[in-house]
N, CA, C, O and CB atoms as a CASP TS submission, in Angstrom:
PFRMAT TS
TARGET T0000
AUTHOR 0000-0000-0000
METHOD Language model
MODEL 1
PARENT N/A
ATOM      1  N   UNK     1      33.513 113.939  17.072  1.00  0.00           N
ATOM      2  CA  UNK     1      32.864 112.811  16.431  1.00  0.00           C
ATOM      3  C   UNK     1      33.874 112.169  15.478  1.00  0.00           C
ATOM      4  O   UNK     1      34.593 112.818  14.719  1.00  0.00           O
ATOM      5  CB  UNK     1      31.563 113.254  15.676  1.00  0.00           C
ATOM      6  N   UNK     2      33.864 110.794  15.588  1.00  0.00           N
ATOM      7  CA  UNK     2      35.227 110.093  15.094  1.00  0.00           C
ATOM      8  C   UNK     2      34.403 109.810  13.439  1.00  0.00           C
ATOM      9  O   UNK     2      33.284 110.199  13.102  1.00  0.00           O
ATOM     10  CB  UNK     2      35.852 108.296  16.270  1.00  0.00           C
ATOM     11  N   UNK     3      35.350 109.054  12.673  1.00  0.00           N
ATOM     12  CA  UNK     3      34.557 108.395  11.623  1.00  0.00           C
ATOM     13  C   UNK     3      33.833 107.441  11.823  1.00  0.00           C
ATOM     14  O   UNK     3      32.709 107.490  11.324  1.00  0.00           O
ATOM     15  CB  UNK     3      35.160 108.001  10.755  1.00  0.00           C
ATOM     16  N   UNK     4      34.204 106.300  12.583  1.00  0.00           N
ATOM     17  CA  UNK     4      33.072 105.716  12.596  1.00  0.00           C
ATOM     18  C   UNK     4      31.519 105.796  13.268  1.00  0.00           C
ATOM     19  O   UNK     4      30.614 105.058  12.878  1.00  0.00           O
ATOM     20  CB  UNK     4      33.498 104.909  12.821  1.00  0.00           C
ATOM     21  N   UNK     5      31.341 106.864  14.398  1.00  0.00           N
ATOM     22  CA  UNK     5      30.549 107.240  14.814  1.00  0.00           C
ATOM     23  C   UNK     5      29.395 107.896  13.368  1.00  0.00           C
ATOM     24  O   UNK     5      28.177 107.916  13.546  1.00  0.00           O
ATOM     25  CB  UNK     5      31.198 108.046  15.882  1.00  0.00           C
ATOM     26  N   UNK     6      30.036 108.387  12.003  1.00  0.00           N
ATOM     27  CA  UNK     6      29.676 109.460  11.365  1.00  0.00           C
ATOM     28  C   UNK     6      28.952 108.188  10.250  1.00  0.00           C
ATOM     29  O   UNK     6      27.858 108.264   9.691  1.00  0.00           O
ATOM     30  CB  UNK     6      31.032 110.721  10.887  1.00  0.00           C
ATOM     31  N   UNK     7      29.796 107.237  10.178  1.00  0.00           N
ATOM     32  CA  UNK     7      29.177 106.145   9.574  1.00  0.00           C
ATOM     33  C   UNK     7      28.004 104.854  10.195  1.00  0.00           C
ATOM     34  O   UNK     7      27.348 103.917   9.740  1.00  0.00           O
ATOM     35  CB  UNK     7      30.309 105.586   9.176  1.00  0.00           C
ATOM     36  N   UNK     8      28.205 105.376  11.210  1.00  0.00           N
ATOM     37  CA  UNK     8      27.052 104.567  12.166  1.00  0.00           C
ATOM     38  C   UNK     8      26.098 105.795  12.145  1.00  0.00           C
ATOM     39  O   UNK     8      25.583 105.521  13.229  1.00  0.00           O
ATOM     40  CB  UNK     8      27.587 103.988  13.995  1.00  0.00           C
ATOM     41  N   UNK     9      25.569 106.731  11.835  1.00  0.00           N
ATOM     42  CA  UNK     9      24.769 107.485  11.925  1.00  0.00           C
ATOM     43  C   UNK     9      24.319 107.688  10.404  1.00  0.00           C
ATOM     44  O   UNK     9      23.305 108.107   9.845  1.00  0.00           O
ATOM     45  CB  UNK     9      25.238 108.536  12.695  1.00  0.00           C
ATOM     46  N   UNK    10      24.923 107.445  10.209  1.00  0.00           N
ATOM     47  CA  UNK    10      24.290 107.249   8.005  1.00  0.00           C
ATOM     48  C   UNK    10      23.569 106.274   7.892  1.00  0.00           C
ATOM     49  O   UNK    10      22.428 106.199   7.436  1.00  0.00           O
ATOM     50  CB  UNK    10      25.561 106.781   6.537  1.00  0.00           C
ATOM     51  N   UNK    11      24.351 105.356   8.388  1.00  0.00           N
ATOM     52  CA  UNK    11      23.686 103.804   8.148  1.00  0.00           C
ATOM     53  C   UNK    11      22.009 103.903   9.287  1.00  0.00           C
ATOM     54  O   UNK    11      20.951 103.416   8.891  1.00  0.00           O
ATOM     55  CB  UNK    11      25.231 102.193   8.950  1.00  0.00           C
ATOM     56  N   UNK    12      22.105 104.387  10.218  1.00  0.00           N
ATOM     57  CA  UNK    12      20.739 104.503  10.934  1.00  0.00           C
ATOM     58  C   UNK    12      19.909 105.488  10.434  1.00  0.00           C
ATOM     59  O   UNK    12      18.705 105.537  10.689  1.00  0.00           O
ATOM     60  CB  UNK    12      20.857 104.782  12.340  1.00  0.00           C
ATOM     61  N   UNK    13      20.544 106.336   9.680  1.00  0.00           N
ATOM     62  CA  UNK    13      18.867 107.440   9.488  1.00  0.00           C
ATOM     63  C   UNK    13      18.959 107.001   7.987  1.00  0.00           C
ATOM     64  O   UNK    13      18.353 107.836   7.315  1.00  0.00           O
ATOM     65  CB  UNK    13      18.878 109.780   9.820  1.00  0.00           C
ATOM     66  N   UNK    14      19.362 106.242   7.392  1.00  0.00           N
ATOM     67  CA  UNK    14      19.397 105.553   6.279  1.00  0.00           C
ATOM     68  C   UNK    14      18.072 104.256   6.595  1.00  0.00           C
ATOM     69  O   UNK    14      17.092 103.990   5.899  1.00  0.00           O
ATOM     70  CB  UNK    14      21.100 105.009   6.034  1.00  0.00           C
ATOM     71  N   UNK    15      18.339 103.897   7.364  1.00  0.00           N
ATOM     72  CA  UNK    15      17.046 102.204   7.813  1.00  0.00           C
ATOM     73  C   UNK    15      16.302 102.932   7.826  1.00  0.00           C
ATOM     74  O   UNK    15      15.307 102.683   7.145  1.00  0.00           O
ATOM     75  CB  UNK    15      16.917 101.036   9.344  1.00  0.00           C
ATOM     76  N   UNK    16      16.357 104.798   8.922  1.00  0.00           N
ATOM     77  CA  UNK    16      14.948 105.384   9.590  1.00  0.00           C
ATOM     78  C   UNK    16      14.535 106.005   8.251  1.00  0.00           C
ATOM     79  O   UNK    16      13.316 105.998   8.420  1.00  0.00           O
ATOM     80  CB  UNK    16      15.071 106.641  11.061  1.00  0.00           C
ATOM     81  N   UNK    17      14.732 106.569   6.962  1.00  0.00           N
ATOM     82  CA  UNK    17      14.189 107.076   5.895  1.00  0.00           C
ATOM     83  C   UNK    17      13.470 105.679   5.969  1.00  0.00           C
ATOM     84  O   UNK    17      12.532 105.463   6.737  1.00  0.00           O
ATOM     85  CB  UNK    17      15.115 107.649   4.595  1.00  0.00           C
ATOM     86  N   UNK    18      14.077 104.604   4.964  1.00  0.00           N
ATOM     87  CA  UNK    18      13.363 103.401   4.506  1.00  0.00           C
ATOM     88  C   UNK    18      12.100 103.185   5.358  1.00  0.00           C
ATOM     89  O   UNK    18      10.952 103.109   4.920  1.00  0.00           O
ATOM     90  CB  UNK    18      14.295 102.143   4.581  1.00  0.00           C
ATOM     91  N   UNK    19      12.570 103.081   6.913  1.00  0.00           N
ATOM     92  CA  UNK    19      10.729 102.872   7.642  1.00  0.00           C
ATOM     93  C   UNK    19       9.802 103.616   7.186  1.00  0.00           C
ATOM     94  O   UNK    19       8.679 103.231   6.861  1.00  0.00           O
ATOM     95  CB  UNK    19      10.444 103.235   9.212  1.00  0.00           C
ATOM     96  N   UNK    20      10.305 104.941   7.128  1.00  0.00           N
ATOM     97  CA  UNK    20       9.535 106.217   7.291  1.00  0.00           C
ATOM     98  C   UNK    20       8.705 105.858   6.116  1.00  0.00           C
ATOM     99  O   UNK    20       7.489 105.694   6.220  1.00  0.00           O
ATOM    100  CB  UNK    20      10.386 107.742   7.240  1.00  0.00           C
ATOM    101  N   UNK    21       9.494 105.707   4.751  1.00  0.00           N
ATOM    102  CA  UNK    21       8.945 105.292   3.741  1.00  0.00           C
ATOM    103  C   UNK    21       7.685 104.668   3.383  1.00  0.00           C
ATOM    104  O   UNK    21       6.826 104.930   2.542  1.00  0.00           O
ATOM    105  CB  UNK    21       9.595 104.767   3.466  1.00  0.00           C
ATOM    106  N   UNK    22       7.828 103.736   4.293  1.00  0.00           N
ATOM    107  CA  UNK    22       6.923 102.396   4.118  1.00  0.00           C
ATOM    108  C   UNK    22       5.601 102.764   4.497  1.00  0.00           C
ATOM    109  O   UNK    22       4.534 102.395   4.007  1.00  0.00           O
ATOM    110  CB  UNK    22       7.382 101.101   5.041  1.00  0.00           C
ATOM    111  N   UNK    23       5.852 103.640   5.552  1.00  0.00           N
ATOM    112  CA  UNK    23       4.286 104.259   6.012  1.00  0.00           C
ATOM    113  C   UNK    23       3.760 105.131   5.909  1.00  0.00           C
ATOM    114  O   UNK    23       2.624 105.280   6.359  1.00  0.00           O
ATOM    115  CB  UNK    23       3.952 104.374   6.935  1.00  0.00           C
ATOM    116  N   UNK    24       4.751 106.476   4.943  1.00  0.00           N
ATOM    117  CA  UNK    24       4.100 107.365   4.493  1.00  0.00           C
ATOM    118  C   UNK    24       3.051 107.081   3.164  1.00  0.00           C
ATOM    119  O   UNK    24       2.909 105.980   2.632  1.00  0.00           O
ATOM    120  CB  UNK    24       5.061 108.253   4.305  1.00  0.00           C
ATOM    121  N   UNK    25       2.448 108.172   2.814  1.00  0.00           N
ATOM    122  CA  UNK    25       1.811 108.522   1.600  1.00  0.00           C
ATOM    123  C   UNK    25       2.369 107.910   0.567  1.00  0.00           C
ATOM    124  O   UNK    25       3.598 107.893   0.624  1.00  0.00           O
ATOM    125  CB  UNK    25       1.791 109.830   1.355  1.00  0.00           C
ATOM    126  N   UNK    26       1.730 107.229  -0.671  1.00  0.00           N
ATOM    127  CA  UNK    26       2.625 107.268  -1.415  1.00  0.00           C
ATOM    128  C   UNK    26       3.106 108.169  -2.201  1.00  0.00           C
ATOM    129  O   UNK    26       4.164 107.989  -2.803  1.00  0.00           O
ATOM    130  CB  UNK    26       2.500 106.602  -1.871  1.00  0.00           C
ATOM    131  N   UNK    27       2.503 109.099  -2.288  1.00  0.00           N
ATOM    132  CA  UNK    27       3.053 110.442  -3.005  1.00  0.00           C
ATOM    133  C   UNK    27       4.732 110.565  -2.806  1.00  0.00           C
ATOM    134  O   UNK    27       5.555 110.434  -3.712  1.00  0.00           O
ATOM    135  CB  UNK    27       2.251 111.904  -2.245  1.00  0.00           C
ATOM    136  N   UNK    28       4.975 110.803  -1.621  1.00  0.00           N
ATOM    137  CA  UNK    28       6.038 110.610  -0.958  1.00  0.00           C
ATOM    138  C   UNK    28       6.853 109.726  -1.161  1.00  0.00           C
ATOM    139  O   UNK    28       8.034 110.050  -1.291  1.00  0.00           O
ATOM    140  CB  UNK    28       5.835 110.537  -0.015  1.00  0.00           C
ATOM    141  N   UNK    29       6.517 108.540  -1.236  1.00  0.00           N
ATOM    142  CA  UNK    29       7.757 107.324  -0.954  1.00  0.00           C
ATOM    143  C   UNK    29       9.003 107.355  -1.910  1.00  0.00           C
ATOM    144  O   UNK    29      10.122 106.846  -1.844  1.00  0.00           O
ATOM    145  CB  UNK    29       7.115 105.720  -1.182  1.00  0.00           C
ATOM    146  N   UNK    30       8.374 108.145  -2.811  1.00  0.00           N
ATOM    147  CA  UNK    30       9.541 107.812  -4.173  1.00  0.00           C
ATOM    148  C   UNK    30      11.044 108.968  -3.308  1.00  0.00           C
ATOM    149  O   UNK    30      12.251 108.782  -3.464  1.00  0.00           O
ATOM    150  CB  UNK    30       8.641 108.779  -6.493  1.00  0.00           C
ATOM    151  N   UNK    31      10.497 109.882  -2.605  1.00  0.00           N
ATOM    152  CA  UNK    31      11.360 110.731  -2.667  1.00  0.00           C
ATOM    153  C   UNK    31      12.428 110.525  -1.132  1.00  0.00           C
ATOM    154  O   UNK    31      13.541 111.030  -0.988  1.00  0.00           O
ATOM    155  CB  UNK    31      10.521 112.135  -2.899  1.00  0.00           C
ATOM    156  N   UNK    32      11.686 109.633  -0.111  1.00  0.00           N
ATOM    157  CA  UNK    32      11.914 108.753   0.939  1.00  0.00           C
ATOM    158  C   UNK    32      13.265 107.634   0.394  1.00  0.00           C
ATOM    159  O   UNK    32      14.334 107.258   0.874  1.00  0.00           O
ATOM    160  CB  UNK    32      10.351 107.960   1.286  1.00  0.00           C
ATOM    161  N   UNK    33      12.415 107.370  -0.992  1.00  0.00           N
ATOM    162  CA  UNK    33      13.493 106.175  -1.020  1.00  0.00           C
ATOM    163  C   UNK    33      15.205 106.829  -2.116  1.00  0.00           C
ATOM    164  O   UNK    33      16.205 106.151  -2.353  1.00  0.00           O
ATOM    165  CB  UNK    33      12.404 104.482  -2.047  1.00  0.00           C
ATOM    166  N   UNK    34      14.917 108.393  -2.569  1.00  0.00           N
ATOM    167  CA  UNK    34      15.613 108.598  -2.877  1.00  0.00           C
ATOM    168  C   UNK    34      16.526 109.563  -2.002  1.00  0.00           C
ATOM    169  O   UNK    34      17.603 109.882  -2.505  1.00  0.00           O
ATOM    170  CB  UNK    34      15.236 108.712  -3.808  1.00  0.00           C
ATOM    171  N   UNK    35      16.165 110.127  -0.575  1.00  0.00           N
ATOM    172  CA  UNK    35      17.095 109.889   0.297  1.00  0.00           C
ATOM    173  C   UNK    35      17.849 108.889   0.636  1.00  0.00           C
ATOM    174  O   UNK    35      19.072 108.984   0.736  1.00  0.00           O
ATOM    175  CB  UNK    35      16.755 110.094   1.046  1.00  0.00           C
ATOM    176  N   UNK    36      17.251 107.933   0.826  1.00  0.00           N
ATOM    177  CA  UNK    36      18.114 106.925   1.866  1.00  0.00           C
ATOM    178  C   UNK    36      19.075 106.221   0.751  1.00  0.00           C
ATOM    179  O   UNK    36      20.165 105.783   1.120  1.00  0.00           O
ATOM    180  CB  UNK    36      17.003 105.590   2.848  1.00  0.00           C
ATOM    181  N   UNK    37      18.633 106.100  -0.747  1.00  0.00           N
ATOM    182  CA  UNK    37      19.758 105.504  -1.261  1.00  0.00           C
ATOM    183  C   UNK    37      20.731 106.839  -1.362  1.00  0.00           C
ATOM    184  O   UNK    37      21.757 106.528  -1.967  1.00  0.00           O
ATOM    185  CB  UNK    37      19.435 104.669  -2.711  1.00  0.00           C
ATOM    186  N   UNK    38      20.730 107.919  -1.048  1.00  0.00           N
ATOM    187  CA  UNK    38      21.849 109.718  -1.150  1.00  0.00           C
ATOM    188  C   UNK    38      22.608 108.810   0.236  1.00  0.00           C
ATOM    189  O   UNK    38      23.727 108.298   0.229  1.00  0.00           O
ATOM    190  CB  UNK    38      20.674 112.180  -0.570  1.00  0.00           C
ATOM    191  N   UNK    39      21.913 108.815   1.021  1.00  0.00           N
ATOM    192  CA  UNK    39      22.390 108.253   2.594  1.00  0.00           C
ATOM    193  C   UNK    39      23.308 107.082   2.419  1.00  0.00           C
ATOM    194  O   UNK    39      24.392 107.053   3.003  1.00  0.00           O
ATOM    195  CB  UNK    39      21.034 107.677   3.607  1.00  0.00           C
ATOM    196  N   UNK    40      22.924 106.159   1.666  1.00  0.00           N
ATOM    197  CA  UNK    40      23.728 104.857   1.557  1.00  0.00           C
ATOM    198  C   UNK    40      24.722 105.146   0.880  1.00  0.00           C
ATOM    199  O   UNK    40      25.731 104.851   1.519  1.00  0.00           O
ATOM    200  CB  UNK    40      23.115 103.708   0.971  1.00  0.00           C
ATOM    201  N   UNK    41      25.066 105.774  -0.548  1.00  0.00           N
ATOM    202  CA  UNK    41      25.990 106.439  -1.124  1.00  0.00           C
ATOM    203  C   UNK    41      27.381 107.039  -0.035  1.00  0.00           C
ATOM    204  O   UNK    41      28.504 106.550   0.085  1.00  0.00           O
ATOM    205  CB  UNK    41      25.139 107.545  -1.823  1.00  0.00           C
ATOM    206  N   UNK    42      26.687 108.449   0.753  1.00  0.00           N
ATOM    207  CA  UNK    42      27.056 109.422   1.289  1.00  0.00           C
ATOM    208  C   UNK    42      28.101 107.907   2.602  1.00  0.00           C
ATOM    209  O   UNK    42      29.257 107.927   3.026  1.00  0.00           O
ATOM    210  CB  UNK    42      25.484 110.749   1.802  1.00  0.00           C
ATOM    211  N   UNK    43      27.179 107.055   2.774  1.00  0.00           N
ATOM    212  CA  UNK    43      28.309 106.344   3.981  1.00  0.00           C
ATOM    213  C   UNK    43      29.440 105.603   3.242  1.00  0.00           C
ATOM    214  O   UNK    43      30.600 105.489   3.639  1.00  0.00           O
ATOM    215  CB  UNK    43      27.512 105.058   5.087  1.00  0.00           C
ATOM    216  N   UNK    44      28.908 105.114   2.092  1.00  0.00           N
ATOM    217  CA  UNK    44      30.036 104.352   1.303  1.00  0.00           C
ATOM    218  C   UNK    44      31.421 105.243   1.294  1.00  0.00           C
ATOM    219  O   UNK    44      32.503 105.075   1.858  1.00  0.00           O
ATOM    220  CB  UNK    44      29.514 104.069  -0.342  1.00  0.00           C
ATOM    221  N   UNK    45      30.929 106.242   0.428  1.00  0.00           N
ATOM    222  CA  UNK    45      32.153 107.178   0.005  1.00  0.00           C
ATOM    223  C   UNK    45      32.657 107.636   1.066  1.00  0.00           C
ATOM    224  O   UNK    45      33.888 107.595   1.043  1.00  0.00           O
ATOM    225  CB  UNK    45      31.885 108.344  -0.860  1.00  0.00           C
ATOM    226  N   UNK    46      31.981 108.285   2.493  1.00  0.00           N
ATOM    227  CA  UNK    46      32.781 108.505   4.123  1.00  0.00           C
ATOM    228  C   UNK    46      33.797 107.491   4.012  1.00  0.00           C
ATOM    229  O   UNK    46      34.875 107.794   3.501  1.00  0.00           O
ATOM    230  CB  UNK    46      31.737 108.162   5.711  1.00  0.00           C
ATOM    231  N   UNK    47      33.514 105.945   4.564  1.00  0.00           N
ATOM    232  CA  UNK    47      34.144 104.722   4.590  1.00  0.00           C
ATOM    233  C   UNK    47      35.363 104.214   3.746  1.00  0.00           C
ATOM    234  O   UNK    47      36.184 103.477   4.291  1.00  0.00           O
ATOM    235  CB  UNK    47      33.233 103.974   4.378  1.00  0.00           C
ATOM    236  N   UNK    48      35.505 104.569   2.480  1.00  0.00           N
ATOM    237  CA  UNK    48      35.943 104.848   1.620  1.00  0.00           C
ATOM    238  C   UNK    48      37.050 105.628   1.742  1.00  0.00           C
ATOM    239  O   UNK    48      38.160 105.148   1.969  1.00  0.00           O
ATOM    240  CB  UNK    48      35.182 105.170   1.046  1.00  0.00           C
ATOM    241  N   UNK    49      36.832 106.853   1.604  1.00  0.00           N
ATOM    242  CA  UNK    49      37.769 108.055   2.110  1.00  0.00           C
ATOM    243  C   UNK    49      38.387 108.227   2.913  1.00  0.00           C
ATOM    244  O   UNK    49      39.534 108.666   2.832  1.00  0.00           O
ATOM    245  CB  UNK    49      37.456 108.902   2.302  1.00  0.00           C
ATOM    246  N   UNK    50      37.607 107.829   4.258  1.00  0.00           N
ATOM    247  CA  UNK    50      37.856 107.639   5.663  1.00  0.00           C
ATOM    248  C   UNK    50      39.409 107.257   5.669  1.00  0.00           C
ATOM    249  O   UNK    50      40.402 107.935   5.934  1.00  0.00           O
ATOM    250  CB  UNK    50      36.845 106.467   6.341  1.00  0.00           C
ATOM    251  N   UNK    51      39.240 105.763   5.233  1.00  0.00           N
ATOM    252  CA  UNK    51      39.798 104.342   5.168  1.00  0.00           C
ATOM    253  C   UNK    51      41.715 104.930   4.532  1.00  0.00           C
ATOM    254  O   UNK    51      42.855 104.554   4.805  1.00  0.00           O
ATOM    255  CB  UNK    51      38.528 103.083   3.697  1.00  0.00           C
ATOM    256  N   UNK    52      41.106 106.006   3.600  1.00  0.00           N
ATOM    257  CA  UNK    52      42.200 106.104   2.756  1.00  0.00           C
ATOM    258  C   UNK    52      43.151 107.056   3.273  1.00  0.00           C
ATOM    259  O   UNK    52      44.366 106.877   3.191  1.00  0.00           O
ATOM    260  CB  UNK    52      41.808 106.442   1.445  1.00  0.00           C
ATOM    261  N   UNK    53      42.624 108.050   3.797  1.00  0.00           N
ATOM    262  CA  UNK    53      43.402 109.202   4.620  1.00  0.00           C
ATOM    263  C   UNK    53      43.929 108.449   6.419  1.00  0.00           C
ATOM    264  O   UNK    53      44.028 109.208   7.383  1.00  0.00           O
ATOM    265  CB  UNK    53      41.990 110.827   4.810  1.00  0.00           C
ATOM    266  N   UNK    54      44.062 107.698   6.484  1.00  0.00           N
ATOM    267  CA  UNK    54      44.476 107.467   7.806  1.00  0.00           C
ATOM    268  C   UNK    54      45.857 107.569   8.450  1.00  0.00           C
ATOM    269  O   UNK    54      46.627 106.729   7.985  1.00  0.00           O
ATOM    270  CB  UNK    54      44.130 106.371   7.998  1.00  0.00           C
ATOM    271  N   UNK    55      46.289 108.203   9.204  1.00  0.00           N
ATOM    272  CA  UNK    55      47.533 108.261   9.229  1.00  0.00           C
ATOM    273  C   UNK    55      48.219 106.798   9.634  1.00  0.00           C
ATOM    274  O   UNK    55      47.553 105.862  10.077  1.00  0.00           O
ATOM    275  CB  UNK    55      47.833 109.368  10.107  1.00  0.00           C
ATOM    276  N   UNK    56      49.677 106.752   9.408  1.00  0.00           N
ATOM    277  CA  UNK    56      50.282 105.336   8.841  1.00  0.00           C
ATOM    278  C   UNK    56      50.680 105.410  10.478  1.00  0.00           C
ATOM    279  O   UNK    56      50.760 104.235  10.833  1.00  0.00           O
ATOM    280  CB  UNK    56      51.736 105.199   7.279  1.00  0.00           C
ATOM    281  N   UNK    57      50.907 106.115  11.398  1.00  0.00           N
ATOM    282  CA  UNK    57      51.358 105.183  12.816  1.00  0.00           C
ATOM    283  C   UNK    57      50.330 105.131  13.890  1.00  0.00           C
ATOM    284  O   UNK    57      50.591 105.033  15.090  1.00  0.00           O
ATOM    285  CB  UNK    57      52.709 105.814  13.613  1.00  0.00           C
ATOM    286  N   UNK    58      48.737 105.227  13.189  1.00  0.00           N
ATOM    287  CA  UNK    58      48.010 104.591  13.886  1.00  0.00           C
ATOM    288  C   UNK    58      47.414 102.820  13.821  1.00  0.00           C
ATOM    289  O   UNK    58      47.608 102.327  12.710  1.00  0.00           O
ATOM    290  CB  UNK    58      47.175 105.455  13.787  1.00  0.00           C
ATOM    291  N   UNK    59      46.975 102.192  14.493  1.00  0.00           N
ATOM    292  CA  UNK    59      46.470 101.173  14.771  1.00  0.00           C
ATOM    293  C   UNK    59      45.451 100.797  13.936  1.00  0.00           C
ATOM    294  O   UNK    59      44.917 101.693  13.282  1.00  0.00           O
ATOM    295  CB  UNK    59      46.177 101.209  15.876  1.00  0.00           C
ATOM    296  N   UNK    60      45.108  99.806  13.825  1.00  0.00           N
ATOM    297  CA  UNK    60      43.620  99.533  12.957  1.00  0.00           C
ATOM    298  C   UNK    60      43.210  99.909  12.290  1.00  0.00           C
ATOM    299  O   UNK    60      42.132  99.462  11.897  1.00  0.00           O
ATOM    300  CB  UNK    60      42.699  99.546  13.214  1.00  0.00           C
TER
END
């Protein structure tokens, strides 16, 4: 699994918390919505990091 595959999979169960959110309980939602912003974080800093460690005689 490459990096960006790892960041395309943050960013989707990141939207799927937020749905999930919307239609659970509200008991729940608070803790729904404090996954998905851990999730949004967790892809930034991947992307981030990712970006920074890349070796210099690859492409793109």
């Amino acid at each position: 699994m490459n990096l960006r595959e790892v960041i395309r999979i943050l960013h989707y169960e990141r939207r799927r918390v937020l749905s999930m959110r919307r239609v659970c309980d509200p008991i729940f939602a608070k803790e729904y919505e404090r996954t998905a912003r851990a999730l949004g974080i967790a892809a930034e800093i991947v992307e981030r990091e990712g970006n920074r460690h890349r070796r210099k005689d690859t492409k793109t």
